[in-house]
N, CA, C and O atoms as a Tripos MOL2 file, in Angstrom:
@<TRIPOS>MOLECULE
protein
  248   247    62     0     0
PROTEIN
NO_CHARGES

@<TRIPOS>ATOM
      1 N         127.6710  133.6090  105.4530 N.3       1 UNK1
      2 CA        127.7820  133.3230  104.0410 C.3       1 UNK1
      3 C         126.9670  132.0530  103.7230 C.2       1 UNK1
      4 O         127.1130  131.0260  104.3870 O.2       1 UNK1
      5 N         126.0430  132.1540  102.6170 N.am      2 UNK2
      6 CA        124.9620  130.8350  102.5050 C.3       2 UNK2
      7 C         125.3140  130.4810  101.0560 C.2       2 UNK2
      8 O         125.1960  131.1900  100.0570 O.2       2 UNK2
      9 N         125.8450  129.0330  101.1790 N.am      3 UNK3
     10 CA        126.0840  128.3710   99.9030 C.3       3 UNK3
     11 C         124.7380  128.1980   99.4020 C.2       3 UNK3
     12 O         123.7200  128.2470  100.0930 O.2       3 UNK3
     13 N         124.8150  127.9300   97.7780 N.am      4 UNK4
     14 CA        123.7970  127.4570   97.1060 C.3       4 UNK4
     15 C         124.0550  125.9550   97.0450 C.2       4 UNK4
     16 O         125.1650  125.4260   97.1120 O.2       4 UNK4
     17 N         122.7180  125.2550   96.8880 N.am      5 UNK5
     18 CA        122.8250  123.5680   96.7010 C.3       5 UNK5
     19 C         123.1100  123.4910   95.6550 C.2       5 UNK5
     20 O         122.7570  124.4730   95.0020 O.2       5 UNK5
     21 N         123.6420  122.7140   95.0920 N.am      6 UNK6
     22 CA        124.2270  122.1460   94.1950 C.3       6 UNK6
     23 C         122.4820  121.6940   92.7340 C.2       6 UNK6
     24 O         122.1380  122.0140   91.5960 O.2       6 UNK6
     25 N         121.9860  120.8050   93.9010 N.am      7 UNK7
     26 CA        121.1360  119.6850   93.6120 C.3       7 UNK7
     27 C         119.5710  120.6960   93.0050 C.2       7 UNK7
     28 O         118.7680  120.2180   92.2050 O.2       7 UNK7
     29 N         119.4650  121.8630   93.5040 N.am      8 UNK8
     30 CA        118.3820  122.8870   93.3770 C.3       8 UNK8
     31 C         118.5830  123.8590   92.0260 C.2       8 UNK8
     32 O         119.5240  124.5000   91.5580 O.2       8 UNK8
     33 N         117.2140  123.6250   91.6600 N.am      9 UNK9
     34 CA        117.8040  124.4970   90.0430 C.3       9 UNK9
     35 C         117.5230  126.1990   90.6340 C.2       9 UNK9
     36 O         117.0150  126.7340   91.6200 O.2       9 UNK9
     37 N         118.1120  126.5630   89.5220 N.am     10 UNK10
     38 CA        118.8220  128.3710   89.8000 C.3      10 UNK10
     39 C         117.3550  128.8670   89.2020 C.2      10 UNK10
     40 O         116.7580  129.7550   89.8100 O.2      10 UNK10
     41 N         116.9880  128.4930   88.4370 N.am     11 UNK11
     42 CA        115.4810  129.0510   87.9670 C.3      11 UNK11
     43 C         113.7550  128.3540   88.5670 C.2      11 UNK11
     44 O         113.3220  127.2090   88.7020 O.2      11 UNK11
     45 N         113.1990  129.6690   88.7830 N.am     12 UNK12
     46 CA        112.1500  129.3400   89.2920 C.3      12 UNK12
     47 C         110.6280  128.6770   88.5600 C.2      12 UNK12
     48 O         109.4490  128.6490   88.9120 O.2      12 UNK12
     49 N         111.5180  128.1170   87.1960 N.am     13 UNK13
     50 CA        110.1110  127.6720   86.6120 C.3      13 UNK13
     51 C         109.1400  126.6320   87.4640 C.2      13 UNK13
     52 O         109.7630  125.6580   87.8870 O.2      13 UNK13
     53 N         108.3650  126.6450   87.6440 N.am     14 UNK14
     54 CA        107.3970  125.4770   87.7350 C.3      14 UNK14
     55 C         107.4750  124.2940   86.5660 C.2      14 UNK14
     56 O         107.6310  124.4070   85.3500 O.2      14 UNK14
     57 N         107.3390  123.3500   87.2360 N.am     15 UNK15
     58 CA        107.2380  122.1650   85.8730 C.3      15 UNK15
     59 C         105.6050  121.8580   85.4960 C.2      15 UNK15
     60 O         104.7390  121.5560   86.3170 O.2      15 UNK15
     61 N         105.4850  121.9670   84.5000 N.am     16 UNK16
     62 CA        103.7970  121.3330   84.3030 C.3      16 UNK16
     63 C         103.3370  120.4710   85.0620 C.2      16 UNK16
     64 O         104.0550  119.5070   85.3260 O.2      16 UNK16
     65 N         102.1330  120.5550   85.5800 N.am     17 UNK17
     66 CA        101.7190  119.6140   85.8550 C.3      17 UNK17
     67 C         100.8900  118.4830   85.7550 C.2      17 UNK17
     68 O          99.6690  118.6340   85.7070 O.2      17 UNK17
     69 N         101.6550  116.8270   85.7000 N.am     18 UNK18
     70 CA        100.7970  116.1700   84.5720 C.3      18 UNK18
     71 C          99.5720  115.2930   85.6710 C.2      18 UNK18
     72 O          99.8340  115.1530   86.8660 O.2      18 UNK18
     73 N          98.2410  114.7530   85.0590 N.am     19 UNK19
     74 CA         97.3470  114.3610   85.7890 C.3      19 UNK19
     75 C          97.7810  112.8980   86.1840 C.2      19 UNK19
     76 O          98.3100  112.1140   85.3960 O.2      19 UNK19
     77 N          97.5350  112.6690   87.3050 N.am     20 UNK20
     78 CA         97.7010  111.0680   87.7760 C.3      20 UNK20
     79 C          97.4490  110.0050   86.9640 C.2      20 UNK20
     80 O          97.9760  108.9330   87.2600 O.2      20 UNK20
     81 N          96.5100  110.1030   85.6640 N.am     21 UNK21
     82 CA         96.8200  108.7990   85.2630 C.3      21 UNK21
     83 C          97.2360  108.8870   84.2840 C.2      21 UNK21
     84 O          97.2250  107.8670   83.5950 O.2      21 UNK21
     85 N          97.8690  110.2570   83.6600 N.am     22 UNK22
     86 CA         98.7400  110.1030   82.4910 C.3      22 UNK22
     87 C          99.7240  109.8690   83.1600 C.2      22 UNK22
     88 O         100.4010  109.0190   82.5820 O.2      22 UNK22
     89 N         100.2600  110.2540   84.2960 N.am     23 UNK23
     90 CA        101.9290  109.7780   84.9120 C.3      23 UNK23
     91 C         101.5030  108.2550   85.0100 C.2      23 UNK23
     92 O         102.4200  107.5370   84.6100 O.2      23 UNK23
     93 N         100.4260  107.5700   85.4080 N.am     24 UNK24
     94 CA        100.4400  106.1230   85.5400 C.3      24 UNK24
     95 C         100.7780  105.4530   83.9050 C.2      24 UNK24
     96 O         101.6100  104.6310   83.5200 O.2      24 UNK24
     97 N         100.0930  105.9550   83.4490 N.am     25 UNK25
     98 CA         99.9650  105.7090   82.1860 C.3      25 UNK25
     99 C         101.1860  105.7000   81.5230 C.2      25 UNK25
    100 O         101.2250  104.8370   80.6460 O.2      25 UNK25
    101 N         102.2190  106.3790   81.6440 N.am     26 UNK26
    102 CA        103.6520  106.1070   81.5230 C.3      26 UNK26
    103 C         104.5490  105.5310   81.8520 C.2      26 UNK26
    104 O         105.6880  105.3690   81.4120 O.2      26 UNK26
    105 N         103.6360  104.9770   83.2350 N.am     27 UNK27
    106 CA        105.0900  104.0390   83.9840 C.3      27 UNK27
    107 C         104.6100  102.6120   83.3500 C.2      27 UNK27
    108 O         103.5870  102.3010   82.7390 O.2      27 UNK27
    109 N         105.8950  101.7920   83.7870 N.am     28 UNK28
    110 CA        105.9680  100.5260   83.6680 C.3      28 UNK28
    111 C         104.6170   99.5600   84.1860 C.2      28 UNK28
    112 O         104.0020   98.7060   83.5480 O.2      28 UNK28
    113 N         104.4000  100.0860   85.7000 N.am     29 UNK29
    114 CA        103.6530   99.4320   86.0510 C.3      29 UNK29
    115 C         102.1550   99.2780   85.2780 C.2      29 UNK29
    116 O         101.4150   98.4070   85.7370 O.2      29 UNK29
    117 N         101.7180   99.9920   84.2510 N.am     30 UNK30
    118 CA        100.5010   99.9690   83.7400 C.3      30 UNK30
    119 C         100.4160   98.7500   82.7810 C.2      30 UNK30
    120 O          99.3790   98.1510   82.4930 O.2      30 UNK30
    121 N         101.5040   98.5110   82.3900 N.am     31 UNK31
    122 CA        101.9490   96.8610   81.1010 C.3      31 UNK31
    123 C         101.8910   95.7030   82.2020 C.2      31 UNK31
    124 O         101.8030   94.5330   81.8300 O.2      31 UNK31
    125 N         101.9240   95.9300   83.1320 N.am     32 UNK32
    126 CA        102.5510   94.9040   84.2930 C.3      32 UNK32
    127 C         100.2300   94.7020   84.7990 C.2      32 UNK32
    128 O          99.4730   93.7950   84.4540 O.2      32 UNK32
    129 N          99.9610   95.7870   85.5280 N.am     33 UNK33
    130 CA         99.1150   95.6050   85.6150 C.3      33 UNK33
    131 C          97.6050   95.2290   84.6740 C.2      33 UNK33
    132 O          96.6470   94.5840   85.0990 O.2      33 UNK33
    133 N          97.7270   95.7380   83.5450 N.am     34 UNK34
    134 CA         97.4450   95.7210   82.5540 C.3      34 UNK34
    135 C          97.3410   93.3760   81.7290 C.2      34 UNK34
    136 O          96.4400   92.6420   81.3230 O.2      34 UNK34
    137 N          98.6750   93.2650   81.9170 N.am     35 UNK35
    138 CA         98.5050   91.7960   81.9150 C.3      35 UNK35
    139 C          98.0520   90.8880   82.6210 C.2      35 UNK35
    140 O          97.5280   89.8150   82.3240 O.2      35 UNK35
    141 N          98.3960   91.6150   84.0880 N.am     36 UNK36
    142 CA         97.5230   90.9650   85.0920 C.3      36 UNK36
    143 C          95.8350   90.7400   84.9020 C.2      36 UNK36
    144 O          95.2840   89.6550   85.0860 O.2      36 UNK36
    145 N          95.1930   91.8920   84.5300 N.am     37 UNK37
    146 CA         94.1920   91.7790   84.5470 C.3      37 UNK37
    147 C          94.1370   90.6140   83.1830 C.2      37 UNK37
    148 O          94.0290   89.4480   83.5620 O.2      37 UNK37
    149 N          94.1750   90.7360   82.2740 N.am     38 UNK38
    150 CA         94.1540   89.8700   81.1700 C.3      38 UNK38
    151 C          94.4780   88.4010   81.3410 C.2      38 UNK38
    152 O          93.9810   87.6080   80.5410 O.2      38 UNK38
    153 N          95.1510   88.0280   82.1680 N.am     39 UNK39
    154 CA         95.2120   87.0630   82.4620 C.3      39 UNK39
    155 C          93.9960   86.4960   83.5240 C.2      39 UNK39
    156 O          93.3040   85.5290   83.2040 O.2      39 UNK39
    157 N          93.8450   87.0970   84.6220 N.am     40 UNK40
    158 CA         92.7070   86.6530   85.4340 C.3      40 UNK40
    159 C          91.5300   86.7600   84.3830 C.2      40 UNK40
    160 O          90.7760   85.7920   84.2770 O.2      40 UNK40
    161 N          91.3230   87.9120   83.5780 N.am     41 UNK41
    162 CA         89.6580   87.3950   82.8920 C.3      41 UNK41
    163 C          89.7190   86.3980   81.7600 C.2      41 UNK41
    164 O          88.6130   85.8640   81.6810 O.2      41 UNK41
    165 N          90.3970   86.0110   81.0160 N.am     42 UNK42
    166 CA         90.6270   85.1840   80.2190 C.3      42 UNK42
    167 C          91.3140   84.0350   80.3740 C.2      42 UNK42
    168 O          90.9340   82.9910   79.8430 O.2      42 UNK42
    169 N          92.1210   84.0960   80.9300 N.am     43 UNK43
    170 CA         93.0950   82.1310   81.4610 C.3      43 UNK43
    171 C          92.4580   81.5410   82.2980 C.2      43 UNK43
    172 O          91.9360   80.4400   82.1210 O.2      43 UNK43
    173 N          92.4030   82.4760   83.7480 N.am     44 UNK44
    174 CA         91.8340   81.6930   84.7060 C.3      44 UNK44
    175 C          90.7730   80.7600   84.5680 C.2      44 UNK44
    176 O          90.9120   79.5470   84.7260 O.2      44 UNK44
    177 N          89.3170   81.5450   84.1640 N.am     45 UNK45
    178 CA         88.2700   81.2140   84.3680 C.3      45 UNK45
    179 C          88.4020   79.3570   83.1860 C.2      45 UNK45
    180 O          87.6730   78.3740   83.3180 O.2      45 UNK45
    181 N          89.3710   79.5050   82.3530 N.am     46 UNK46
    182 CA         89.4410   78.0650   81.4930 C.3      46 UNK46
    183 C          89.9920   77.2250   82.4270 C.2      46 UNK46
    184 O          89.4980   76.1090   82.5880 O.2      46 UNK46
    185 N          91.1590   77.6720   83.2170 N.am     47 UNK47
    186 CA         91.6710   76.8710   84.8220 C.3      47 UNK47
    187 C          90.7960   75.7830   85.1840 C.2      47 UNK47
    188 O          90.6940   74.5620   85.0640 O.2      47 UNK47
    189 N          89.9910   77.1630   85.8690 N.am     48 UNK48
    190 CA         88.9910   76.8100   86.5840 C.3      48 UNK48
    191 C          87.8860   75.5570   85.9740 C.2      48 UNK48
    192 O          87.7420   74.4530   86.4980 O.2      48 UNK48
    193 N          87.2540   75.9950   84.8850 N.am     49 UNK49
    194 CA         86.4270   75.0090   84.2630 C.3      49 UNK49
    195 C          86.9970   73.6080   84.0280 C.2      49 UNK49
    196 O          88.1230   73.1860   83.7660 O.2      49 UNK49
    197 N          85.5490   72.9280   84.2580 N.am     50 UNK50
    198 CA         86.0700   71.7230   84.3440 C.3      50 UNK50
    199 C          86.0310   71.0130   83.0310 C.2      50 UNK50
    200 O          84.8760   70.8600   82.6340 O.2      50 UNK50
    201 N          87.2100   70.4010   82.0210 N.am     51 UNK51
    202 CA         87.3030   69.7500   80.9240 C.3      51 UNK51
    203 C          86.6660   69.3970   80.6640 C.2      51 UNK51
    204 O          85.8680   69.2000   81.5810 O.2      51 UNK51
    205 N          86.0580   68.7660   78.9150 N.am     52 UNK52
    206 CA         85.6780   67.6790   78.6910 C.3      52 UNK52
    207 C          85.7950   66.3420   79.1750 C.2      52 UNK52
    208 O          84.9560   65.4420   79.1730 O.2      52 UNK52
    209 N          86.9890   66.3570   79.5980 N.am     53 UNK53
    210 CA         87.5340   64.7170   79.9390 C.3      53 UNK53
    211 C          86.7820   64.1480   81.4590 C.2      53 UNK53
    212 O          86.3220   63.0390   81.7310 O.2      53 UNK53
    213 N          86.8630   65.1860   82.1400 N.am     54 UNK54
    214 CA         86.8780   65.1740   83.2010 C.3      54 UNK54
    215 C          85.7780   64.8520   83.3870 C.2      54 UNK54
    216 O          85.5340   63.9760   84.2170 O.2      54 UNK54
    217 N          84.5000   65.6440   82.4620 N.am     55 UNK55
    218 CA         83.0050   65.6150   82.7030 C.3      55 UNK55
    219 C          82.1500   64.3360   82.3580 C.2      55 UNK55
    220 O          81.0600   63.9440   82.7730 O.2      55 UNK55
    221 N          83.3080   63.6840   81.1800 N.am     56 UNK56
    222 CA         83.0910   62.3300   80.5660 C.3      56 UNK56
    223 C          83.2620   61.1470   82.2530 C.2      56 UNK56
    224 O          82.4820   60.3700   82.8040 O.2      56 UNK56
    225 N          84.3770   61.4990   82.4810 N.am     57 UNK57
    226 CA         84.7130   60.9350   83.7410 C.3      57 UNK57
    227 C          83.5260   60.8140   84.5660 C.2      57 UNK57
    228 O          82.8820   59.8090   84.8670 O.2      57 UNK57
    229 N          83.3830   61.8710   84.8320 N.am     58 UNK58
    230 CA         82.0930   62.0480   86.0890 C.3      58 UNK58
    231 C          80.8170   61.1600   85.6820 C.2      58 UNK58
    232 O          80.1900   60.3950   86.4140 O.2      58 UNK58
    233 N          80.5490   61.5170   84.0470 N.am     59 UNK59
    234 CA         79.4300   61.0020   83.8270 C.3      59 UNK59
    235 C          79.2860   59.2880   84.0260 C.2      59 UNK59
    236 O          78.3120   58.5530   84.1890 O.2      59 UNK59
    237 N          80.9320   59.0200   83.9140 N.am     60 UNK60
    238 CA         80.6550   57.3110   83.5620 C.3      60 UNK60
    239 C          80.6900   56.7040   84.9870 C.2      60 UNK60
    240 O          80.2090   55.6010   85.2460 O.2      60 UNK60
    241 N          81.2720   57.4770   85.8540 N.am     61 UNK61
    242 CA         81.3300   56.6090   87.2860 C.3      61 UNK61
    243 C          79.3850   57.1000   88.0110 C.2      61 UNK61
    244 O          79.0280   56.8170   89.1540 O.2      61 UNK61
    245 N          78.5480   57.7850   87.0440 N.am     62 UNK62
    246 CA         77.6160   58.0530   87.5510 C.3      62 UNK62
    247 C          76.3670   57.0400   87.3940 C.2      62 UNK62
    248 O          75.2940   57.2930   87.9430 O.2      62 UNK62
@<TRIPOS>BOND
     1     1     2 1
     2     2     3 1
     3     3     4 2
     4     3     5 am
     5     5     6 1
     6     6     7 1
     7     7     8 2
     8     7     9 am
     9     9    10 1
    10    10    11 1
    11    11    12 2
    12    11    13 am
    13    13    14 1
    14    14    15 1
    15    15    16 2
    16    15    17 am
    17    17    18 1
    18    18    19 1
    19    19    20 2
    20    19    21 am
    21    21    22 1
    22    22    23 1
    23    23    24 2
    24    23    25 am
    25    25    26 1
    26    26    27 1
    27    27    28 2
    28    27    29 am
    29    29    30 1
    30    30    31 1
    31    31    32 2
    32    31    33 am
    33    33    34 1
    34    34    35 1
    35    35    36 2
    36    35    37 am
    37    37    38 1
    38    38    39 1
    39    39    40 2
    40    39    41 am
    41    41    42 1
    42    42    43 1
    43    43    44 2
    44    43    45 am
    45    45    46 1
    46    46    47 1
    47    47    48 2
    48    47    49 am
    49    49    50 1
    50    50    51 1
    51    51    52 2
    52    51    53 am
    53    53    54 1
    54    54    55 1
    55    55    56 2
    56    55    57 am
    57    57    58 1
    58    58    59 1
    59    59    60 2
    60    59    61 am
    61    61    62 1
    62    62    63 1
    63    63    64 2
    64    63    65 am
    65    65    66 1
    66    66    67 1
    67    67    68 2
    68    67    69 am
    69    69    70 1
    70    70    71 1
    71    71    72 2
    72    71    73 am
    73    73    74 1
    74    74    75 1
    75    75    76 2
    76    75    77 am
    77    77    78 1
    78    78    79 1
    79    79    80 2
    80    79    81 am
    81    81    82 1
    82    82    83 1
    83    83    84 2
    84    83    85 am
    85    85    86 1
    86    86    87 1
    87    87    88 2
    88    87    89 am
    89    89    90 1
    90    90    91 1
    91    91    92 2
    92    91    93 am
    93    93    94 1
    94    94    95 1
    95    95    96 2
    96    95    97 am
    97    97    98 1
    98    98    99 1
    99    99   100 2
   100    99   101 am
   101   101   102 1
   102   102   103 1
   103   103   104 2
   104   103   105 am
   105   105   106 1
   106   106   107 1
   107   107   108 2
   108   107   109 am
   109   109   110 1
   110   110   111 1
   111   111   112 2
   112   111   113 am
   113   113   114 1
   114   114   115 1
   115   115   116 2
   116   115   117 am
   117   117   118 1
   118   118   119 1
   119   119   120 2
   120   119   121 am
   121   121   122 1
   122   122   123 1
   123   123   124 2
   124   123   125 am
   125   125   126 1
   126   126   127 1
   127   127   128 2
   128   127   129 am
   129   129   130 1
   130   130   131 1
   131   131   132 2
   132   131   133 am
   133   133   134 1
   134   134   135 1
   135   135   136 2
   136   135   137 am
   137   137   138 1
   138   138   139 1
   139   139   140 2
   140   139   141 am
   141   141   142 1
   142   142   143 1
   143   143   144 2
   144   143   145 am
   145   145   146 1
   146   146   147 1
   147   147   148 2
   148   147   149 am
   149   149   150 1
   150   150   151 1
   151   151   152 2
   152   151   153 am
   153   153   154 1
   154   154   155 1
   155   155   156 2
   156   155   157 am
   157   157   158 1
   158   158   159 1
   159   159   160 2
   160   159   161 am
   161   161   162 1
   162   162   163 1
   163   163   164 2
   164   163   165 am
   165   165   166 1
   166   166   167 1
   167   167   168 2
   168   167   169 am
   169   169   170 1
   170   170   171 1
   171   171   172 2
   172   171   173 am
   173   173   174 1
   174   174   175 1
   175   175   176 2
   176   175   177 am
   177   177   178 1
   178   178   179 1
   179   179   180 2
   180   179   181 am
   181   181   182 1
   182   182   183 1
   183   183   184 2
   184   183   185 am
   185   185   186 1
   186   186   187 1
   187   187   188 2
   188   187   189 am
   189   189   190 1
   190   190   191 1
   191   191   192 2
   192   191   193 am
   193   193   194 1
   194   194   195 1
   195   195   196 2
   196   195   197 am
   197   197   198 1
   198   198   199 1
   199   199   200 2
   200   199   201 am
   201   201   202 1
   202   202   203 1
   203   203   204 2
   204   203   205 am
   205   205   206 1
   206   206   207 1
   207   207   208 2
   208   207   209 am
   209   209   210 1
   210   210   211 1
   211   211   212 2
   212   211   213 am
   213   213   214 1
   214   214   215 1
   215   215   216 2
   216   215   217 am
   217   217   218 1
   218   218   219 1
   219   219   220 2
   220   219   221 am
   221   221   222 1
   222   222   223 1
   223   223   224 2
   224   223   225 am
   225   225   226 1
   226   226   227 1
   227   227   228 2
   228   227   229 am
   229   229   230 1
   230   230   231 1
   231   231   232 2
   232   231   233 am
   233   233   234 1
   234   234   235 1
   235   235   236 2
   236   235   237 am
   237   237   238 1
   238   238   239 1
   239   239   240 2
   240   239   241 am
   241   241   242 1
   242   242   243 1
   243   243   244 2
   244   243   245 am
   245   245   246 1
   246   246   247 1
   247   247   248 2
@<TRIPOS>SUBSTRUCTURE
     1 UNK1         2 RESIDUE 1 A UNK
     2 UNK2         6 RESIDUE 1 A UNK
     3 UNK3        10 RESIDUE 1 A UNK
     4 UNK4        14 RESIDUE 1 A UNK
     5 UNK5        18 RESIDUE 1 A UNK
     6 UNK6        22 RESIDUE 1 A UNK
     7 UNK7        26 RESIDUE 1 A UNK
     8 UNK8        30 RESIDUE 1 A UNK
     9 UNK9        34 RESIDUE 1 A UNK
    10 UNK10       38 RESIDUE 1 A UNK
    11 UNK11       42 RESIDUE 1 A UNK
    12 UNK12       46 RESIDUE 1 A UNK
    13 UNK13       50 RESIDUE 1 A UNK
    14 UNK14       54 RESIDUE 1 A UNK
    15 UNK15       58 RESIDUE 1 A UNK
    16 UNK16       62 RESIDUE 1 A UNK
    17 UNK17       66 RESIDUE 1 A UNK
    18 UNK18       70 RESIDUE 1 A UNK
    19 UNK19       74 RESIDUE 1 A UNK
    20 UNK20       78 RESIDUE 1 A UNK
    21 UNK21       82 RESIDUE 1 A UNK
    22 UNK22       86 RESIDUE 1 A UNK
    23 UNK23       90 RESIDUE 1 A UNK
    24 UNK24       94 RESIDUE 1 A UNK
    25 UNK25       98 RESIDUE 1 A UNK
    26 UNK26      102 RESIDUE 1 A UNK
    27 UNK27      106 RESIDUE 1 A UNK
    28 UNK28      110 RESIDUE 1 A UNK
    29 UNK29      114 RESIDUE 1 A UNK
    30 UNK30      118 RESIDUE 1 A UNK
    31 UNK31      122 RESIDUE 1 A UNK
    32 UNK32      126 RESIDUE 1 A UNK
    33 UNK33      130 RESIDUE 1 A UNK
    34 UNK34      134 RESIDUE 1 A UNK
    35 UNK35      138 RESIDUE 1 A UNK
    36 UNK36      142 RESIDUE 1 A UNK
    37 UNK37      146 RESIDUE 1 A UNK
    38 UNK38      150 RESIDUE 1 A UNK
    39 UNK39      154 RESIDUE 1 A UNK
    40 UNK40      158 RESIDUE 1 A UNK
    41 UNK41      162 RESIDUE 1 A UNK
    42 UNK42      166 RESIDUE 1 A UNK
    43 UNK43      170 RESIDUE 1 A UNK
    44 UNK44      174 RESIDUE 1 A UNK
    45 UNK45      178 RESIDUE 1 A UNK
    46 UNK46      182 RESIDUE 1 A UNK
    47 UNK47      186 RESIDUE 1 A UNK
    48 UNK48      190 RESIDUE 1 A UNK
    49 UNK49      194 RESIDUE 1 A UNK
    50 UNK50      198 RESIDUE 1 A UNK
    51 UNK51      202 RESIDUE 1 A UNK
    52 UNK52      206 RESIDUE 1 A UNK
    53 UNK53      210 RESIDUE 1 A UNK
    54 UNK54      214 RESIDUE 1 A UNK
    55 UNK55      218 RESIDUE 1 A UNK
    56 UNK56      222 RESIDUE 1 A UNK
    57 UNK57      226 RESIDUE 1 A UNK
    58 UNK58      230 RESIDUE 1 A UNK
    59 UNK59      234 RESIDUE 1 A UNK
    60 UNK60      238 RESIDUE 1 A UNK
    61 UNK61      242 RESIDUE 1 A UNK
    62 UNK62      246 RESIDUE 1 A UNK
């Protein structure tokens, strides 16, 4: 005698199938990655650069 699972659906539809970056495109992680990038091309690189103040600095001990 063979039980049925519980957890397994009774019908054999197939579910559509959606393309990899519309499923990315739905998850969370795309807002997450998405800021990441925005932040490295735009914040960083001002980080990085060196101030006005700083350049005043340089110039006067030069």
């Amino acid at each position: 005698m063979v039980k049925e699972r519980k957890d397994e659906p009774k019908d054999d539809k197939k579910p559509k199938k959606e393309s990899d970056l519309k499923k990315f495109l739905n998850k969370r992680s795309f807002i997450y990655l998405s800021a990441a990038v925005f932040f490295v091309v735009f914040i960083v690189p001002d980080m990085i650069a060196p101030s006005d103040l700083e350049k005043k600095l340089v110039e006067n001990l030069e």
